[in-house]
C-alpha positions as CSV (number, residue, x, y, z in Angstrom):
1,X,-2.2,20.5,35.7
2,X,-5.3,18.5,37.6
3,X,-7.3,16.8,35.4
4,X,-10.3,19.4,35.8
5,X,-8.5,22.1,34.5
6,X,-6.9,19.8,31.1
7,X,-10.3,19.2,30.6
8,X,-11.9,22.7,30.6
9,X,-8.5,24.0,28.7
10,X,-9.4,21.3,25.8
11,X,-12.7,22.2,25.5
12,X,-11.8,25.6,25.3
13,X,-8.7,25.1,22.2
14,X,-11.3,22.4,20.6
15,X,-13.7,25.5,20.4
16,X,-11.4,28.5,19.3
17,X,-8.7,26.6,17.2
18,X,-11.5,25.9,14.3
19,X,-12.9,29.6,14.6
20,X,-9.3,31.2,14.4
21,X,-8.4,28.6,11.4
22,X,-11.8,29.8,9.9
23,X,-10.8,33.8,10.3
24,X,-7.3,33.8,9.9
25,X,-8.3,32.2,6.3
26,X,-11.1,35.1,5.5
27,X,-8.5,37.5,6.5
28,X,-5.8,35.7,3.9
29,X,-8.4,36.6,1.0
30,X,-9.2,39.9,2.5
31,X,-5.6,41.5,3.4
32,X,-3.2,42.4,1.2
33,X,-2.0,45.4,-1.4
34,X,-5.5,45.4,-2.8
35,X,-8.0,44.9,0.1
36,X,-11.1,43.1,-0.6
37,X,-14.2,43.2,1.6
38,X,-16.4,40.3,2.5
39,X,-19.1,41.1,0.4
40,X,-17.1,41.3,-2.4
41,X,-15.3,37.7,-1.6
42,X,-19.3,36.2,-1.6
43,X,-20.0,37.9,-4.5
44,X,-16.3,36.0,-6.1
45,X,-17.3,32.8,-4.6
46,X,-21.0,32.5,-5.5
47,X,-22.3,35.1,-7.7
48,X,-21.1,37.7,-10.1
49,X,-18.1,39.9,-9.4
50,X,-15.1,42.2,-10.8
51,X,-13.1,40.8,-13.1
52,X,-10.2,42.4,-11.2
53,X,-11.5,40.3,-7.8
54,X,-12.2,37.0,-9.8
55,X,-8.4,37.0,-10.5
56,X,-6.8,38.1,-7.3
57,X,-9.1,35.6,-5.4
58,X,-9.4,32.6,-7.8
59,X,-5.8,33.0,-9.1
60,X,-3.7,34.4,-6.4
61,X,-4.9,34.4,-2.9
62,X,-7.5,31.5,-2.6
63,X,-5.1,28.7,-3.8
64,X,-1.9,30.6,-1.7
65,X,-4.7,30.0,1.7
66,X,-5.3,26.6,0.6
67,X,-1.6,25.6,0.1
68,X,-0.8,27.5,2.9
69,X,-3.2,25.4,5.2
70,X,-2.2,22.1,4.0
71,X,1.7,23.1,4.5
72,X,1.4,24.1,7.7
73,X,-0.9,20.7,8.6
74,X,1.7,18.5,7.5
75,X,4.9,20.3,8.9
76,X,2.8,20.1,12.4
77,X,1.2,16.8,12.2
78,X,5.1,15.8,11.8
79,X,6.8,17.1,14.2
80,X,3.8,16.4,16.4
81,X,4.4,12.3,15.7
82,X,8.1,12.2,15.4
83,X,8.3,14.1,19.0
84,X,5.7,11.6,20.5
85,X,7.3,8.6,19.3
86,X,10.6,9.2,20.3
87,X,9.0,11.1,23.6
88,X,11.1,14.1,22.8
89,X,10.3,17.8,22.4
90,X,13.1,18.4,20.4
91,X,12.3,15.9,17.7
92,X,11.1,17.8,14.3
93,X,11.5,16.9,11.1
94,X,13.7,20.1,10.9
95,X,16.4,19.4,13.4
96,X,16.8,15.9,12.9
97,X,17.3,16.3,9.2
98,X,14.4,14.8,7.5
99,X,13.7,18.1,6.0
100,X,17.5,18.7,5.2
101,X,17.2,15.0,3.1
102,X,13.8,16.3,1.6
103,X,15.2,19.7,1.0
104,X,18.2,18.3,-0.8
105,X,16.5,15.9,-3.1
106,X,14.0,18.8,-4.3
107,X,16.7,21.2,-4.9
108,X,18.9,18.3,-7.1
109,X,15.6,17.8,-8.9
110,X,15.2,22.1,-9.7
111,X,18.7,22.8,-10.7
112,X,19.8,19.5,-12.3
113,X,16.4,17.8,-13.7
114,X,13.8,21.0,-13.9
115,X,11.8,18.7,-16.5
116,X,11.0,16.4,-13.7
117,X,9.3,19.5,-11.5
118,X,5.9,17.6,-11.3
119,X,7.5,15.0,-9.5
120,X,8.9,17.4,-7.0
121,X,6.5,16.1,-4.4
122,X,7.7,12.6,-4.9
123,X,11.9,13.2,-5.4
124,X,11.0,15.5,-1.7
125,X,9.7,12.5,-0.4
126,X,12.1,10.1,-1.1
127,X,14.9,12.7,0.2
128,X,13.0,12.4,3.4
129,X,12.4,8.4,3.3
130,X,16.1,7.6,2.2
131,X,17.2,10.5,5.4
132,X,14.9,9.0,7.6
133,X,16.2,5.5,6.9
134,X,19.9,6.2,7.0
135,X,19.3,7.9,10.3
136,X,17.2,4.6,11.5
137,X,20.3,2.5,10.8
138,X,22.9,5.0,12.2
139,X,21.0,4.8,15.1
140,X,20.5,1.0,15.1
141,X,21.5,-1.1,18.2
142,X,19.6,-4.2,19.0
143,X,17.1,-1.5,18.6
144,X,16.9,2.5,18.3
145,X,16.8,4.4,21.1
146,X,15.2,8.1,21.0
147,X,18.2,9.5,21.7
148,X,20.3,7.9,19.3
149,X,17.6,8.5,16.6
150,X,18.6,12.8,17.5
151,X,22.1,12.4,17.5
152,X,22.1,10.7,14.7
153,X,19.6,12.9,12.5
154,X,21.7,16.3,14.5
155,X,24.6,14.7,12.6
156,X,23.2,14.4,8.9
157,X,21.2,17.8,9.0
158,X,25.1,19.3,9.2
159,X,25.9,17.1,6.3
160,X,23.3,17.4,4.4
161,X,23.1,21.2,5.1
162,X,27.0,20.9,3.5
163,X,26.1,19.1,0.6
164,X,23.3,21.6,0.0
165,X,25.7,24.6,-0.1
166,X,28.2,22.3,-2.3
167,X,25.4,22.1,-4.7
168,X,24.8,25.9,-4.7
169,X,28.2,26.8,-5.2
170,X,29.3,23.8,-8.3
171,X,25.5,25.0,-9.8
172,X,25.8,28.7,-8.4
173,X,24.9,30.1,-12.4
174,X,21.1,28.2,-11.5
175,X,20.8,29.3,-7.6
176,X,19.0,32.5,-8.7
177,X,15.5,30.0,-8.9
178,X,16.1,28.4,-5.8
179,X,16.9,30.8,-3.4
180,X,13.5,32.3,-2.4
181,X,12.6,28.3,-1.9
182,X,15.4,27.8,0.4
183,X,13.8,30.3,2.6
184,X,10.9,29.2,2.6
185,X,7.7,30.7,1.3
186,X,3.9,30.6,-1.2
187,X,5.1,33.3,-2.9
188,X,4.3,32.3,-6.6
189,X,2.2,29.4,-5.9
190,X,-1.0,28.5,-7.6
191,X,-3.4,25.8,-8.3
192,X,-0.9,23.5,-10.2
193,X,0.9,23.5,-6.9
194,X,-2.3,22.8,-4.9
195,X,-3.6,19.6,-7.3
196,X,-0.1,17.7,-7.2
197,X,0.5,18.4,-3.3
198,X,-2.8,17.9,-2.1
199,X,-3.5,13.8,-2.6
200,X,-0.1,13.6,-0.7
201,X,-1.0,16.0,2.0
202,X,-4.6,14.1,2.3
203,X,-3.2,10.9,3.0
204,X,-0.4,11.3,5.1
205,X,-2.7,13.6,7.1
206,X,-5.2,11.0,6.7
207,X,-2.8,8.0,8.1
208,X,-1.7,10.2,10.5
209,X,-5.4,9.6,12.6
210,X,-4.2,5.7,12.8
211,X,-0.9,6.2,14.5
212,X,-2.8,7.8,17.4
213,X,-3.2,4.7,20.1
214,X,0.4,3.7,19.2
215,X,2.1,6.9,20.3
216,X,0.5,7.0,23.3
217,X,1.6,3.4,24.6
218,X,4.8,5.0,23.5
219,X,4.5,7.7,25.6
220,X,4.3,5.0,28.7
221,X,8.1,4.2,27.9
222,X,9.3,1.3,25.7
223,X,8.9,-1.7,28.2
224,X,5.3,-0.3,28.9
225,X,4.3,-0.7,25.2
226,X,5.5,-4.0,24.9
227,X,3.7,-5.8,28.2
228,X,0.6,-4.1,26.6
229,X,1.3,-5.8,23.5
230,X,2.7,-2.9,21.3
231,X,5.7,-4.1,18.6
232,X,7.9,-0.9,19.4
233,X,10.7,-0.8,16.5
234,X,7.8,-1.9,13.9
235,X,5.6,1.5,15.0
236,X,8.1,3.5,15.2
237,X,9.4,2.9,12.1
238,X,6.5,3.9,10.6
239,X,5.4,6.7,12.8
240,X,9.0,7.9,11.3
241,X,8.6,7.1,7.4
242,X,5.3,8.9,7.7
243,X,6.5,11.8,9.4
244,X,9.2,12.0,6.7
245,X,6.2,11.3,3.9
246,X,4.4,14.8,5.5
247,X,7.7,17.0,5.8
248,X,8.6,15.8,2.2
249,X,5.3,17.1,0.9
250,X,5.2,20.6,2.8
251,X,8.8,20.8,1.7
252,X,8.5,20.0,-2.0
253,X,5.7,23.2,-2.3
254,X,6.9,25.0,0.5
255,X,11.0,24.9,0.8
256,X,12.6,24.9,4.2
257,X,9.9,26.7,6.5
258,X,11.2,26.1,9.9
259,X,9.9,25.8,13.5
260,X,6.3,24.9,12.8
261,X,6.5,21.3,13.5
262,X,8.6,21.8,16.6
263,X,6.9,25.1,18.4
264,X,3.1,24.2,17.6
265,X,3.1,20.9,19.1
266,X,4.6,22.1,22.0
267,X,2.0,25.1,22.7
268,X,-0.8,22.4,21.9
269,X,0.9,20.2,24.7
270,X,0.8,22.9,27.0
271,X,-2.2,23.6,26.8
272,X,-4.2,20.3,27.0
273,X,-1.3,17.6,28.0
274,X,-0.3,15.0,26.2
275,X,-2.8,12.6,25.3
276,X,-2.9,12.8,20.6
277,X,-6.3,12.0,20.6
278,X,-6.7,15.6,21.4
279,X,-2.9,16.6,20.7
280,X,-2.8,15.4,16.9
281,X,-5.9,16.8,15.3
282,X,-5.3,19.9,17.1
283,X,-1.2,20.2,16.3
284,X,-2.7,19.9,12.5
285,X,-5.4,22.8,12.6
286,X,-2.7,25.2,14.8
287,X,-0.5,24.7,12.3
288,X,-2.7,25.4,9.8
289,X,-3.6,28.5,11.1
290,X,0.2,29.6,12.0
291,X,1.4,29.4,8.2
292,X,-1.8,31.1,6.8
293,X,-1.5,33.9,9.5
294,X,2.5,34.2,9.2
295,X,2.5,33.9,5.1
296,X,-0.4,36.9,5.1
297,X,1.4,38.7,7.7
298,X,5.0,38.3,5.4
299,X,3.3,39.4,1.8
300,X,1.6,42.2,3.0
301,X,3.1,44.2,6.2
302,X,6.2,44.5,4.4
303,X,4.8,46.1,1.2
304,X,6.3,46.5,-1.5
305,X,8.6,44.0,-0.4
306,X,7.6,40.5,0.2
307,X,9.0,38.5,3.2
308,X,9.5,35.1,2.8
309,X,7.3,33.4,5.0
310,X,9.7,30.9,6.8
311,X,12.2,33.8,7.4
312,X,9.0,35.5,9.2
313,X,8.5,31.8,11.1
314,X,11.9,31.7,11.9
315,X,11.8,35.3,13.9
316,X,9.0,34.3,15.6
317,X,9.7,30.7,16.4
318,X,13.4,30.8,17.2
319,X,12.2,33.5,20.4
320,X,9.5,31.3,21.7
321,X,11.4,28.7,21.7
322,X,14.0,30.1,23.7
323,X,11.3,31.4,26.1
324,X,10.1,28.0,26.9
325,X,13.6,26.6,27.5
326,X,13.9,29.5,30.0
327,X,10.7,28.7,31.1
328,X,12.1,25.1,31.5
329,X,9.1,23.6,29.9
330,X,10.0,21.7,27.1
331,X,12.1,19.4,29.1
């Protein structure tokens, strides 16, 4: 790609990522078993309206768009930043089991401490941070390499993807509550989800902004960084805690929604190259729009049924995927 046609390309995403983020969000308040026109959302928002309008939008749908918009920012802006500093586009807080860790504290915390829920957020977190760590130090050699850093997460996804199950099975008469969070989905959620995930979701997005000119010395290779004054192992430590701090929070509302943080980086970086001045910010609003789109898509198309939304994800992220390794672009 010459560097007159990345240009024009970002120019181009900068303008139509914000508008589709902006309509895929009317059409999460519009669409569904009860359809509800523009108008009448105005009227909801800023004036007088139905009773039976005031509580699908203010109760049900409006906080389901906003969770769904901060879920799908953080499971991109993390898989965006761990891919970037370990300049690899398989890393993603998925496969390299931070969201395993996350996943594993959270469901510990539903089936074993439910009077602790409000801290979900927190207990998802630390699953992350302890996974993230234990990984760090498996991977540990006079330094840790990219590579090592997969292998070793590869590794505890399997075990901690055991020790999930284990849990199941010992607690299997309290699954029943779990399940639907396992595969991922909104269904259910409301403002009290919204207030406790938000701050999170606001500052690690927020952070995210300042890790920006250190992944892309990174980028340059390891030796690179470090004649331009960049302390590698120090960054990328904390590129990786706070891409474990993001999947912990869209995991703790969210469950285990897959593919977002690996497949919407990767389109982003198609389109406009590499450089996360452009890449980041962008990765975020994609993903944004992806999980709002998807989780509309999944409670509605499939009436009366709903779809859990990262079983909808994972149909349509697992085949594009596969395309670009056929492709041979993500290598």
């Amino acid at each position: 790609m010459n560097i007159e046609t990345r240009n024009k390309r970002r120019r181009w995403v900068l303008i139509v990522t914000p508008i589709l983020l902006l309509l895929v969000c009317f059409y999460g308040l519009t669409y569904g078993s009860i359809p509800i026109s523009l108008r009448e959302i105005w009227q909801v928002l800023f004036g007088e309206s139905d009773q039976v309008y005031q509580t699908i939008i203010m109760d049900l749908r409006l906080p389901r768009v906003l969770i769904g918009l901060l879920v799908g920012a953080c499971l991109a802006a993390s898989g965006a930043l761990l891919q970037g500093v370990m300049n690899n586009p398989l890393a993603d807080p998925g496969i390299i089991g931070v969201t395993a860790g996350g996943g594993l504290a959270a469901i510990i915390t539903m089936i074993l401490f439910p009077q602790f829920s409000l801290l979900l957020p927190i207990t998802a977190f630390l699953g992350a941070f302890l996974t993230a760590m234990i990984i760090y130090g498996l991977a540990w050699d006079n330094g840790a390499s990219p590579l090592k850093i997969i292998l070793a997460g590869v590794a505890m996804n399997s075990l901690l993807g055991a020790v999930t199950s284990g849990v199941m099975v010992i607690y299997s008469d309290r699954v029943q509550a779990v399940l639907p969070w396992l595969a991922g989905g909104l269904n259910g959620r409301s403002w009290y989800h919204l207030e406790f995930m938000a701050p999170y979701a606001i500052i690690g997005l927020g952070l995210s902004f300042f890790t920006i000119k250190s992944i892309n010395l990174l980028l340059l290779g390891d030796d690179s960084a470090k004649l331009l004054g960049q302390r590698v192992e120090l960054h990328r430590f904390l590129i990786i805690i706070l891409a474990a701090f993001l999947a912990g929070t869209a995991v703790s509302v969210a469950g285990l929604i897959g593919f977002v943080g690996l497949v919407i980086p990767h389109v982003i970086r198609l389109l406009i190259g590499e450089d996360y001045r452009f890449l980041l910010p962008l990765s975020i609003l994609a993903g944004a729009t992806i999980v709002v789109f998807a989780d509309t898509i999944a409670r509605s198309w499939f009436d009366p049924t709903e779809l859990p939304v990262g079983i909808l994800l994972a149909c349509l992220g697992a085949p594009f995927f596969l395309y670009l390794l056929r492709k041979r672009r993500v290598m």
